[in-house]
N, C-alpha and C positions, 0 to 999 in steps of 0.2 A: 575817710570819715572826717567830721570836724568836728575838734577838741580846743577847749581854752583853757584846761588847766588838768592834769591827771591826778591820777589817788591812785599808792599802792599800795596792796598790802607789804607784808613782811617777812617774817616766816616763813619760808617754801617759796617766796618772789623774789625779792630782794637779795636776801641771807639763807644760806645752808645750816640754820641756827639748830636744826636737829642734837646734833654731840652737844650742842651746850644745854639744849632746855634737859636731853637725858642725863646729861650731868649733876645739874640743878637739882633734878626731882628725885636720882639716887641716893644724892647730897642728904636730902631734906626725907627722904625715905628711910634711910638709915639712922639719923639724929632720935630718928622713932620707933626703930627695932625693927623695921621692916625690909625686905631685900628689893633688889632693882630689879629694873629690867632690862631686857636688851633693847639697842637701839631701835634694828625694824621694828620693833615693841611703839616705843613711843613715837617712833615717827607717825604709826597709822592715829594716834590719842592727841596729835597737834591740830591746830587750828581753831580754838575756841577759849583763849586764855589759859592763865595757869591753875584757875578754882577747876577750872573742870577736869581738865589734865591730872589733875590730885586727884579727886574721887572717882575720875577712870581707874588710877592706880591703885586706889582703895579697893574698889569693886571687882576690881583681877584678885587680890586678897581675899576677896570675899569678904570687904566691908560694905555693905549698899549704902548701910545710916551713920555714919562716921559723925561723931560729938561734933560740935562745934568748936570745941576748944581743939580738938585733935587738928582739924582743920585747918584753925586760925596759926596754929603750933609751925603746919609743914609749909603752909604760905609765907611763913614767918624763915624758913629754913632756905624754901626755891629761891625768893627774893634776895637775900644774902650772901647766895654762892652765885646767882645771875648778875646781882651789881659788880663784885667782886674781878667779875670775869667775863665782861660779856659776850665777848665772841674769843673765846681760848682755843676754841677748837673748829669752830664751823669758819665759814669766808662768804663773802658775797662773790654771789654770783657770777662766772665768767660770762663779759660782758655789759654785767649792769651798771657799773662805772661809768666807762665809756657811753652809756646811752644816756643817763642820767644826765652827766655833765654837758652834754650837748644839748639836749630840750630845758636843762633848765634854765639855759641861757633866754628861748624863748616862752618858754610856757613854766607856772607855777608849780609845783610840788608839793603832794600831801600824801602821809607815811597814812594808812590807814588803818589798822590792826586792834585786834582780839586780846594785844597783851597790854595790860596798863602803862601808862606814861611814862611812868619812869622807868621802869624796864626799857620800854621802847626809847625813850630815848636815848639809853645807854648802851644798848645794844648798835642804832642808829651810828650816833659818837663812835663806838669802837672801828662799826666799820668802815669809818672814814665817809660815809653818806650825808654827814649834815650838811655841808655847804651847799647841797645841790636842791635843800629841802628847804621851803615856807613854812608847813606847818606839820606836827607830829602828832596826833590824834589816838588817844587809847580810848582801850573801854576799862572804865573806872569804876563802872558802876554795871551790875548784868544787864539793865534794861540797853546802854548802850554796846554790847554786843551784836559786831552782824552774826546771823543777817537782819539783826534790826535795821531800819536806812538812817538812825538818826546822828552816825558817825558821817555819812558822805552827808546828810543832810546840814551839818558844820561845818565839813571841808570847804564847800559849795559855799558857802554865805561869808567863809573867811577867803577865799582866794577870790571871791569878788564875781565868781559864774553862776550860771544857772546847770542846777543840778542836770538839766540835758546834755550839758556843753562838757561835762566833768567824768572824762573816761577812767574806769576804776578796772584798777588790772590786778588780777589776784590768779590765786592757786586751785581755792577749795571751792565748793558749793553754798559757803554761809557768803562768800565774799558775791556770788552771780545774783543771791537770790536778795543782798542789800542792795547790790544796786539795783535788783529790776524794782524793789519797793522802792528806791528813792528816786525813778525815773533817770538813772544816770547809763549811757552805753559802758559795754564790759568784755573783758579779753582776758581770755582766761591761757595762764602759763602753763606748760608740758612739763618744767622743768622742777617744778614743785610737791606738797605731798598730799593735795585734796583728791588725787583719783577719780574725776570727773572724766566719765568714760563718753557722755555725749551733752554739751553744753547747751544745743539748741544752735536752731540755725540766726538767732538775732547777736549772737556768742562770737568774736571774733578769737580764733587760735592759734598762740604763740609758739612754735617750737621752738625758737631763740631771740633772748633779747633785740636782737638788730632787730627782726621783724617788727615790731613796734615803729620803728620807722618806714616801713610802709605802709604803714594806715595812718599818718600824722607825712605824707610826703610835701607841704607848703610847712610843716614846722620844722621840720628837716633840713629843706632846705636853707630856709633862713640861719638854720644852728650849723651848717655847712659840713653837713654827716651825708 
């Protein structure tokens, strides 16, 4: 295929961030008299930021309408033990390093994710990924949540391509179904926690980081992988 600049998600891509975000939200669950969960718990509740993730874990309590203030309270809790700490327990990905640092020698880099900025970027920093990234893209606000397109729809306009050109690689189903709104092709990882049992045949599928470089084999070669 041909790509001139990639997007990835995070979460379940990049980073094995599960143990930290369950960490996080027992952290900030507890602050509030409420109990954890276990990790397969929250791994299936990732991929959609941390507001949502919170009133998954409400709604397992059996809170559906959860205050506002309660809300703002445990937002206030995740964020503080995720700065704190942001990758204490999970690691990136074996292999994504290595693939990372070689394309980004030729092609641009954008983090692309469901968790706001700062988190993202912190999490990013810890796990040693910044230097290989252009730009770090949250959603800060719900309406930019994927699979809204309007996060690759910025990646695309900041790394100088057109949204066709800008291959977006993720885990889950919000990450296939932004890029097919924002006209961008997509490759969907095995090694993550969206559970996407059949992506469609327009869907390229990664069992391992390496393979990313065989669909990008002239950017490959140039980055000499």
């Amino acid at each position: 295929m041909r790509a001139d600049a990639l997007a990835f998600d995070l979460d379940g891509t990049l980073v094995d961030s599960a143990p930290d975000i369950a960490a996080a939200l027992a952290a900030a669950l507890r602050a509030e008299g409420f109990g954890s969960f276990e990790l397969r718990v929250v791994r299936a509740w990732i991929g959609d930021g941390p507001d949502v993730l919170i009133r998954r874990a409400l709604a397992a309590h059996g809170l559906d309408n959860p205050a506002p203030e309660l809300l703002r309270r445990l937002r206030a809790h995740f964020d503080t033990t995720t700065l704190a700490a942001p990758l204490a327990h999970g690691r990136v990905f074996e292999g994504i390093e290595a693939v990372l640092d070689g394309l980004s020698e030729v092609l641009p880099i954008a983090v692309v994710t469901n968790k706001p900025t700062k988190l993202a970027c912190a999490v990013v920093q810890a796990a040693g990924l910044m230097p290989y990234v252009t730009e770090v893209l949250g959603a800060d606000t719900p309406a930019l949540r994927k699979p809204e397109p309007a996060l690759l729809h910025t990646a695309a306009r900041q790394l100088g391509v057109a949204a066709s050109r800008l291959l977006m690689v993720g885990d889950g189903p919000a990450d296939l179904q932004a890029a097919a709104a924002a006209g961008c092709p997509a490759a969907l990882v095995d090694w993550g926690y969206g559970g996407v049992a059949d992506p469609g045949p327009a869907v390229w599928r990664l069992r391992a980081p390496q393979q990313l470089l065989a669909l990008l084999p002239r950017q490959a070669a140039q980055a000499g992988l």
